[in-house]
C-alpha positions in Angstrom: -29.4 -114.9 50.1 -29.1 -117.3 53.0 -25.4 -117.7 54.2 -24.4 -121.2 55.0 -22.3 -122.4 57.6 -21.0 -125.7 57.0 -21.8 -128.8 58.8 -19.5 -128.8 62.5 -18.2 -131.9 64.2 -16.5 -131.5 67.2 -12.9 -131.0 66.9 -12.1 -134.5 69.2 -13.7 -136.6 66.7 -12.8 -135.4 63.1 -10.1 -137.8 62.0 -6.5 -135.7 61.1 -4.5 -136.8 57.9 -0.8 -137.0 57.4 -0.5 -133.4 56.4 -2.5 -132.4 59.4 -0.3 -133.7 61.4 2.7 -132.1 60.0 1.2 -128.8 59.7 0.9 -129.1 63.7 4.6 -130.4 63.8 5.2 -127.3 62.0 3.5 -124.5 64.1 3.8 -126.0 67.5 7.8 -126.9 66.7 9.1 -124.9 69.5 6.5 -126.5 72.3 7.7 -130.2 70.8 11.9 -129.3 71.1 11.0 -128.1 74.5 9.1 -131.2 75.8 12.0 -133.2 74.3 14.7 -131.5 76.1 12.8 -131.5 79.2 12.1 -135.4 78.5 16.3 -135.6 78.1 17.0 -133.2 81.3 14.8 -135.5 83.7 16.8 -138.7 81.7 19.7 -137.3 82.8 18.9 -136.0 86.3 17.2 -139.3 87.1 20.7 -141.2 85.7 22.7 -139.1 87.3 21.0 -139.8 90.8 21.1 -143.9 90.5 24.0 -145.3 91.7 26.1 -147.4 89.9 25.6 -151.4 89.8 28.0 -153.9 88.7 27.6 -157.4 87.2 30.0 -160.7 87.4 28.8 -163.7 86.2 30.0 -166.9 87.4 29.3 -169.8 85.2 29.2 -174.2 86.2 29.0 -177.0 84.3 26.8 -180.0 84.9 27.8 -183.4 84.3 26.3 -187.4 84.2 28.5 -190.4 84.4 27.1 -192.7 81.4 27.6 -195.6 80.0 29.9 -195.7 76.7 27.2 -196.7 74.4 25.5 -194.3 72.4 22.3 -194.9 74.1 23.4 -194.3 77.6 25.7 -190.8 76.3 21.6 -189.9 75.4 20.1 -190.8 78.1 22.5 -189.0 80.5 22.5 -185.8 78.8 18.9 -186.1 78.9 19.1 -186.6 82.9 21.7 -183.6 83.2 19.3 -181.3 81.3 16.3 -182.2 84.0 18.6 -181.7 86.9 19.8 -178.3 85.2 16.6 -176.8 85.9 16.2 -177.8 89.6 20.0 -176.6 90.3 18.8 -173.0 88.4 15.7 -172.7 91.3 18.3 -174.0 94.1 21.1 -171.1 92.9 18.3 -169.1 95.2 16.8 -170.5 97.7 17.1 -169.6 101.2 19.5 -172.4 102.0 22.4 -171.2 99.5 21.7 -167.3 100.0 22.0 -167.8 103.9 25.1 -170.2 103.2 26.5 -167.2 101.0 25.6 -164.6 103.6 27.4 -166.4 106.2 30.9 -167.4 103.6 31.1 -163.3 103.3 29.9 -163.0 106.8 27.5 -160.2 105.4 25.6 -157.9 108.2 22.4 -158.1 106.5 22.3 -161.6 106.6 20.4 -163.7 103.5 18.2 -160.0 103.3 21.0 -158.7 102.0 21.6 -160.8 98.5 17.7 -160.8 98.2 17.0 -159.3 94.6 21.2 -159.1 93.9 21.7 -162.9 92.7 20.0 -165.0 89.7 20.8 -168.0 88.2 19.9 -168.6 84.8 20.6 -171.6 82.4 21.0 -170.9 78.6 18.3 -173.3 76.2 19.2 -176.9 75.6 22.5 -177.0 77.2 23.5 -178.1 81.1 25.6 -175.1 81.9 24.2 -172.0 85.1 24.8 -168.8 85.0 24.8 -167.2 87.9 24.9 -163.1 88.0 25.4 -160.9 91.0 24.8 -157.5 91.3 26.3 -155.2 93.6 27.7 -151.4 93.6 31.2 -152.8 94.5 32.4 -154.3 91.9 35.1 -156.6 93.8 31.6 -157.7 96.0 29.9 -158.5 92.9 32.8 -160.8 92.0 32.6 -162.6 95.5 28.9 -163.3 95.6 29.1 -164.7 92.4 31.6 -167.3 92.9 30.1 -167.9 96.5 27.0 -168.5 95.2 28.7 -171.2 92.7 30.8 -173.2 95.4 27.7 -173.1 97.8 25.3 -174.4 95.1 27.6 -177.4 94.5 27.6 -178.7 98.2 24.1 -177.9 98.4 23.5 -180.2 95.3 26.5 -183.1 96.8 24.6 -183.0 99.6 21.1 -184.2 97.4 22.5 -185.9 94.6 24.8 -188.7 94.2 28.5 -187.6 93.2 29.1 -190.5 91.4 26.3 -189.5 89.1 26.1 -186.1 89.2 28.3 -183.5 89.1 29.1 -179.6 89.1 32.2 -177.7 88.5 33.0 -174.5 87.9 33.3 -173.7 84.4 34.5 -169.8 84.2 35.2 -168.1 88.0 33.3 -164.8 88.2 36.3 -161.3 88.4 34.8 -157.6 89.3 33.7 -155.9 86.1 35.0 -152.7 85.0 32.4 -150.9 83.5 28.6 -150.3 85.2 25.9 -152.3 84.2 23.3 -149.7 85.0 22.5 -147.2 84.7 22.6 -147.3 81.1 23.3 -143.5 79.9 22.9 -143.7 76.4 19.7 -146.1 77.2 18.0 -143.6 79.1 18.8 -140.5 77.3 17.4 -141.9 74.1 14.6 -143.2 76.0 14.0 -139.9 77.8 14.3 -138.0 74.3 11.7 -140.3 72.3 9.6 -139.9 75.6 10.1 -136.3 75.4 9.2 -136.1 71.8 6.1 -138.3 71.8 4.9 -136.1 74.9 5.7 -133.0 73.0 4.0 -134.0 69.7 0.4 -135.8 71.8 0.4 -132.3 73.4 0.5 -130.1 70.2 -1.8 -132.6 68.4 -4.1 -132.7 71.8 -4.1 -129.0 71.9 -4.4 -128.6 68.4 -8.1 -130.5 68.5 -9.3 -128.4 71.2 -8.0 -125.5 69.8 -11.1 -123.1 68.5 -9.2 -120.3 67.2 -8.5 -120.1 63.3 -5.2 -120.3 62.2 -5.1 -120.8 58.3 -7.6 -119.9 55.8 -8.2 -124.0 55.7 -9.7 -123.3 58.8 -11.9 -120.4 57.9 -13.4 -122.6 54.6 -14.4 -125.2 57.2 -16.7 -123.0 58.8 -18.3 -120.6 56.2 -18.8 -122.0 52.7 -19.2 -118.7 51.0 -16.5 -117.6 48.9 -13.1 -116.2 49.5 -12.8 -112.8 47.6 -9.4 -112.1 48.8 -6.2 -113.2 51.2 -3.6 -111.0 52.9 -0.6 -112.4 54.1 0.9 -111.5 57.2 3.1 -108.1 57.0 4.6 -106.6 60.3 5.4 -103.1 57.6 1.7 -102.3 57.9 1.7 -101.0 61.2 3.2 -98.0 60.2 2.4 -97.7 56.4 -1.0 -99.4 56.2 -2.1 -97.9 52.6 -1.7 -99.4 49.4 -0.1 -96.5 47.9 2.3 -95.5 50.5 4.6 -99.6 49.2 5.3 -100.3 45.7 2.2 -100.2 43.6 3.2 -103.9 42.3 4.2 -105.6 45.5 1.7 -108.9 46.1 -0.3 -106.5 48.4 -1.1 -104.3 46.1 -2.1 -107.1 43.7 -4.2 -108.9 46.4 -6.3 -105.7 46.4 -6.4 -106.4 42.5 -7.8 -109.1 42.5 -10.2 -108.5 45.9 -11.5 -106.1 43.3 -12.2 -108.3 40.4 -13.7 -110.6 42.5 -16.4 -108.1 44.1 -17.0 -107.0 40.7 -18.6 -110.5 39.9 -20.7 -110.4 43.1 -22.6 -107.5 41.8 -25.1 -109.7 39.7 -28.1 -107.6 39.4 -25.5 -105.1 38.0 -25.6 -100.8 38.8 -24.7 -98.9 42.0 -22.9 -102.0 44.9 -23.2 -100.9 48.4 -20.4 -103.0 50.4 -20.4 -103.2 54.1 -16.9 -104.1 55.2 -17.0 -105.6 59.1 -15.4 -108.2 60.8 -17.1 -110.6 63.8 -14.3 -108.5 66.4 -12.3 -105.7 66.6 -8.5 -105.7 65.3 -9.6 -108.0 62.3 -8.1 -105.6 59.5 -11.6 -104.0 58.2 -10.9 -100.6 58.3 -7.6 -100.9 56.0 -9.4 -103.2 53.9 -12.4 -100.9 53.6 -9.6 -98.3 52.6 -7.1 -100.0 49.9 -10.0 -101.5 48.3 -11.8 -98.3 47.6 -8.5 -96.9 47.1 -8.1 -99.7 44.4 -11.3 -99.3 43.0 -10.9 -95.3 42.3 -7.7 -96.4 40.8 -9.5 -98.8 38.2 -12.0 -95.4 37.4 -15.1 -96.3 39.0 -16.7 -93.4 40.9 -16.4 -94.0 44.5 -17.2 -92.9 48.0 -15.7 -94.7 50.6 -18.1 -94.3 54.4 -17.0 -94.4 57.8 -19.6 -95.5 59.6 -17.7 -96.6 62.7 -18.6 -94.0 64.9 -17.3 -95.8 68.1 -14.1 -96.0 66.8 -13.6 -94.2 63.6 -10.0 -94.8 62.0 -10.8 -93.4 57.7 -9.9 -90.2 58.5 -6.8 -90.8 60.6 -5.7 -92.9 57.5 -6.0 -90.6 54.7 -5.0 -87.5 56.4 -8.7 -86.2 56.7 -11.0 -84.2 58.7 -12.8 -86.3 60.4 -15.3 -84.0 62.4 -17.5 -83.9 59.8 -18.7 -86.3 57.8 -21.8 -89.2 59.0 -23.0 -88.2 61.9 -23.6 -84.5 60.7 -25.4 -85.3 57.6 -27.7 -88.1 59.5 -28.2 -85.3 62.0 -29.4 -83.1 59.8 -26.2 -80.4 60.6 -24.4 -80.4 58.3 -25.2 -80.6 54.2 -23.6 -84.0 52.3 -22.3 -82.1 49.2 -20.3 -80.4 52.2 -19.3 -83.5 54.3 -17.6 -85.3 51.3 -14.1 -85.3 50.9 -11.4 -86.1 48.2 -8.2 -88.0 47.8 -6.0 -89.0 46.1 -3.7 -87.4 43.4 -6.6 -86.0 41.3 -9.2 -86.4 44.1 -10.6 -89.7 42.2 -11.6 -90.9 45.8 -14.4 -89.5 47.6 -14.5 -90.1 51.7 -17.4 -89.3 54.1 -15.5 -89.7 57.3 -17.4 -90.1 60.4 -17.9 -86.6 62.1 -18.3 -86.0 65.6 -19.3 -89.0 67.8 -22.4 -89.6 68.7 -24.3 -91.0 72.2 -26.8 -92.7 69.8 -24.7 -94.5 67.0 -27.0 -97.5 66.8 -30.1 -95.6 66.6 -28.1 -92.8 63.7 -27.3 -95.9 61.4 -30.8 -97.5 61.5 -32.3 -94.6 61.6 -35.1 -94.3 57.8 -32.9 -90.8 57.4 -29.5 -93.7 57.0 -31.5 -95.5 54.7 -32.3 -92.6 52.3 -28.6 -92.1 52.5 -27.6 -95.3 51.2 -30.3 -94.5 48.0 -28.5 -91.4 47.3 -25.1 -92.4 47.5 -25.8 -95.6 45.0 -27.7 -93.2 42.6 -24.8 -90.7 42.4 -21.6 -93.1 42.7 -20.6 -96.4 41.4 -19.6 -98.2 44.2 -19.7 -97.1 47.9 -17.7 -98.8 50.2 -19.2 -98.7 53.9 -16.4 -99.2 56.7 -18.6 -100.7 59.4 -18.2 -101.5 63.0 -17.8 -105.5 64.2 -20.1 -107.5 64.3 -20.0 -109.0 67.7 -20.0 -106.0 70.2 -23.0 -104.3 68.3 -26.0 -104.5 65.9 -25.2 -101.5 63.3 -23.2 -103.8 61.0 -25.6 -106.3 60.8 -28.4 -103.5 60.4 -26.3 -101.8 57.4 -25.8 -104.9 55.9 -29.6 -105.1 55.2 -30.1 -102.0 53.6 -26.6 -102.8 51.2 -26.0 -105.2 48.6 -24.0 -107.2 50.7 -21.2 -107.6 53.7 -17.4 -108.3 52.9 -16.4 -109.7 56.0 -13.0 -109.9 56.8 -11.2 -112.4 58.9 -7.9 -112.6 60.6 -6.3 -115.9 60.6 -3.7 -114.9 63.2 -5.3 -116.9 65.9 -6.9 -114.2 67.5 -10.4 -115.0 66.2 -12.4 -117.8 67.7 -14.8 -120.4 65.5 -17.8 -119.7 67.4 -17.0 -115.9 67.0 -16.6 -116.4 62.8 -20.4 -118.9 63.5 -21.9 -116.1 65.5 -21.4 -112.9 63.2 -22.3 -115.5 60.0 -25.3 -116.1 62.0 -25.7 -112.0 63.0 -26.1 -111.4 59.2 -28.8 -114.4 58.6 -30.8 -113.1 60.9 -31.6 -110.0 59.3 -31.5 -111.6 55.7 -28.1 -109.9 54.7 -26.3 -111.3 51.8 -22.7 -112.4 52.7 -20.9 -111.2 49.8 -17.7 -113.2 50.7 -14.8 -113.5 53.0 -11.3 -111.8 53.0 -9.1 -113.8 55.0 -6.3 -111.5 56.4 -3.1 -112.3 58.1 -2.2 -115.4 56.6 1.1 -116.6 56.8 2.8 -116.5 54.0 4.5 -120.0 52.9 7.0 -120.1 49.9 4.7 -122.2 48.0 1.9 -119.6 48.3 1.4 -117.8 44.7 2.0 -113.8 47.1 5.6 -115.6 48.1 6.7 -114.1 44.0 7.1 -111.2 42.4 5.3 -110.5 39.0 5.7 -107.1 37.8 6.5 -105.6 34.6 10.1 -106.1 32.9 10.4 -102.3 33.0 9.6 -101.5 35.9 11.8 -104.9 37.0 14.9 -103.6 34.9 14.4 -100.2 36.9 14.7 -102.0 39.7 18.1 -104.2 39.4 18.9 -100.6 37.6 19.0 -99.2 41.3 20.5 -102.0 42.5 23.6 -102.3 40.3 26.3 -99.5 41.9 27.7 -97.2 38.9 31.7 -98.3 38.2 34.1 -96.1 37.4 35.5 -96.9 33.7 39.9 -96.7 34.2 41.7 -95.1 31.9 
């Protein structure tokens, strides 16, 4: 059976959907809070260092004698309109900013208002605004109205006064509050730059990112079927078998149903010889080697579960077994089979062939015609023989087990730990030597509240036992 790997584009150019997007909001949250508080600290450090400007705004009014027909009172607002615009560029020029400079007898001379005055006129009307800015709010004030009163003899001393004229409208008077820096301004600026910096980073990182984090991203790699999914469960550490947690916890029934599914792999029906590896160490093989022979004893099926990790063999240390004989013995010819085998269990449903002592020639033990005979003789005396192999990365023997099995069950951890090309490259391992890829068990998921392991279903009695134990006896008064 040939595996297939599906079709890969790279990362930068595969287009991310809505939900993408949110699932990256979701997982990098902390990285996007922290860039947004950074983006408000610099907000605030960089408001905190400007200095304080202040704004008064003196404002003139320009007027045309007319006629007192209507078609003179046009044509001389028509005129003043004109002239409004030429006053507006004159408010600056180096003739009234020197004239101002000298008024306030300023050191820096017409340098010194450069930048700090404007004159602006509002649309279709013949008033000018003139602004100053200044950190003294009492200076601000005075430029202003300087500005004014030396813009009108500079335009008495151009125009006509019997034609045209400017007055002061509104005097300019020192402001109270700061026109900049504007706090709230830049804070909300600095957060939404924060943010945004925050969320291009997750999403940037989140394209390059090669490791697999969700069974979604385990499906885009391998198309072969998932047999089984383990969620994420710190408890296992310490109590990594099946049988040592409630034998109805969503564990226990993802082993269930990890059984049922290998059952329908086994096509050409009889004796199924699984190989159990992973593409690197720390996957979860070896426990899932264990609870799913465990879970298949439990269903009746004759079983024998094989350590055949004889770099780093962990059966034994789960079960509680001797583990100094068992594989390596029997390949070796020192020791008998009928005597390596072990039981387990509660009636000793479970048969075990730990690893036995290590070896300097593992690779050579397991490919060895005396392994293969093996293999023979364990599917003509059990049911089902469950082969805990080594990954498939660091060494050859799993791939070379896998071709004289009926398949691989290859488990992998969506934790993040496990890299796409590492996932390609043992899919690949197994191709080469024409080993069927049973399926996938994807371990470590995290578990979400609308994932089906999130609830319990177990029977009502042995639900009523429970809230039976939770309810605390009362004491009847008399």
């Amino acid at each position: 059976m040939t595996v297939k790997l599906r079709p890969q584009r790279n990362n930068v150019g595969e287009k991310m959907e809505l939900k993408d997007y949110l699932r990256v909001i979701r997982q990098r949250w902390i990285a996007i809070v922290a860039a947004a508080l950074i983006g408000l600290a610099l907000a605030a450090g960089f408001t905190l260092l400007q200095t304080p400007e202040y704004q008064s705004r003196s404002e003139l009014f320009v007027s045309v004698k007319g006629g007192s027909s209507p078609t003179d009172v046009i044509q001389g607002n028509t005129f003043a309109e004109k002239r409004v615009t030429s006053y507006v560029s004159l408010a600056t020029s180096p003739r009234v900013l020197q004239a101002v400079a000298d008024e306030l007898k300023l050191t820096g001379g017409m340098n010194q208002l450069v930048g700090k005055v404007a004159a602006t006129t509002p649309a279709q009307t013949v008033l000018i605004d003139i602004t100053a800015t200044d950190p003294n709010p009492d200076q601000a004030a005075r430029i202003a109205n300087s500005t004014a009163r030396q813009l009108i003899t500079a335009v008495n001393n151009v125009e006509d006064v019997t034609i045209v004229r400017l007055s002061v409208f509104e005097e300019a008077a020192p402001s109270t509050s700061p026109s900049s820096p504007r706090v709230p301004l830049n804070l909300a600026i600095g957060l939404a730059l924060g943010l945004l910096a925050g969320i291009g980073f997750a999403v940037t990182r989140e394209l390059f990112d090669t490791r697999l984090r969700s069974q979604a991203d385990v499906e885009r790699i391998v198309s072969a079927g998932i047999l089984g999914t383990f969620s994420i469960d710190s408890s296992l550490e310490k109590a990594p078998l099946v049988t040592q947690h409630d034998k109805f916890n969503h564990r226990a029934e993802s082993f269930r149903q990890l059984r049922t599914h290998l059952h329908f792999t086994n096509l050409s029906g009889g004796a199924q010889t699984v190989v159990v590896s992973s593409s690197i160490p720390g996957e979860g093989k070896t426990s899932t080697a264990v609870n799913l022979a465990i879970m298949l004893a439990e269903s009746g099926a004759k079983v024998l579960l094989v350590d055949a990790d004889l770099r780093r063999p962990r059966v034994a240390k789960y079960l509680g077994l001797e583990g100094s004989v068992g594989l390596s013995g029997v390949i070796s010819h020192s020791v008998a089979l009928e005597e390596a085998i072990q039981s387990w269990g509660p009636g000793g449903e479970l048969k075990v062939l730990t690893s036995g002592r290590s070896a300097p020639n593992p690779s050579e033990l397991l490919g060895s015609p005396t392994m293969e005979k093996l293999v023979s003789r364990f599917e003509s005396e059990y049911e089902v023989i469950i082969i805990d192999a080594p990954p498939l990365l660091p060494v050859t023997d799993p791939a070379v087990l896998g071709s004289m099995a009926s398949g691989v069950l290859l488990v992998v951890s969506a934790d993040g730990r496990t890299h796409r090309g590492e996932l390609q490259q043992a899919v690949s391992d197994l191709e080469a030597v024409n080993a069927r890829l049973l399926g996938l068990v994807v371990n470590r998921v995290e578990r979400t509240r609308g994932s089906y392991d999130y609830y319990d279903y177990r029977p009502e009695t042995v639900e009523a036992g429970r809230r039976g134990k939770d309810k605390a006896p009362r004491s009847r008064r008399r």
